[in-house]
Steps between C-alpha positions, in 0.01 A plus 500: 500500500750793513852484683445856628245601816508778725540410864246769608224383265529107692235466819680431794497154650402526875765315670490563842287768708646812343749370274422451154673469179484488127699181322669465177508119414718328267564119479758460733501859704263747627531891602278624736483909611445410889301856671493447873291711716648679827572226744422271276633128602542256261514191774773222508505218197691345266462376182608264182594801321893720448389824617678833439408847571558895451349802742399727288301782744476480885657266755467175617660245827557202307588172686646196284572177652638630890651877278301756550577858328355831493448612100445744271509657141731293291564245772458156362441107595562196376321195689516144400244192476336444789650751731242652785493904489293752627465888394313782688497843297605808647270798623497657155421105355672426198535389101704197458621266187528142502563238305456141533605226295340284440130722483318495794227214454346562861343833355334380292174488718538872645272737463538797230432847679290747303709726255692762726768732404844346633670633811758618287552769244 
């Protein structure tokens, strides 16, 4: 197995209705490419896992715990364990980063979407 991939060549993982994303996994850390659709809303949960976070394209509101914040390109997050957040995309939708640590074992069940070119360049 190589150490090298391209993140375009990966099939997205269907996360949530119109957000998908493509995951790097290592032993103790993942990196997904998060692409969320206009509007898209990624509803309120939480989770075991450190989370952080980097807009790369479009904008998103962002709520952590009782914060909410309005972001954009190079705005960034970091949420701990079990923290509830929610995330609706802007009208444009957007490309995110995240990392968690450790990987996300509750994907592991979702659904791989059919090869599509990313929502990015």
């Amino acid at each position: 197995m190589s150490a090298f991939a391209d993140i375009r060549e990966i099939d997205p993982l269907r996360v949530w209705d119109d957000v998908a994303g493509r995951d790097v996994r290592g032993e103790q850390v993942s990196l997904v490419v998060i692409e969320l659709g206009p509007g898209a809303l990624v509803p309120e949960h939480r989770h075991p896992n450190e989370q952080l976070g980097l807009v790369i394209t479009g904008t998103l509101q962002f709520r952590v715990a009782e914060e909410t914040k309005e972001l954009g390109p190079g705005s960034t997050w970091s949420i701990p364990s079990d923290l509830p957040h929610e995330v609706r995309a802007g009208s444009e939708g957007a490309v995110v980063v995240d990392v968690f640590a450790p990987p996300r074992d509750d994907w592991g069940g979702l659904e791989r979407e059919a090869s599509r070119p990313p929502a990015w360049p």
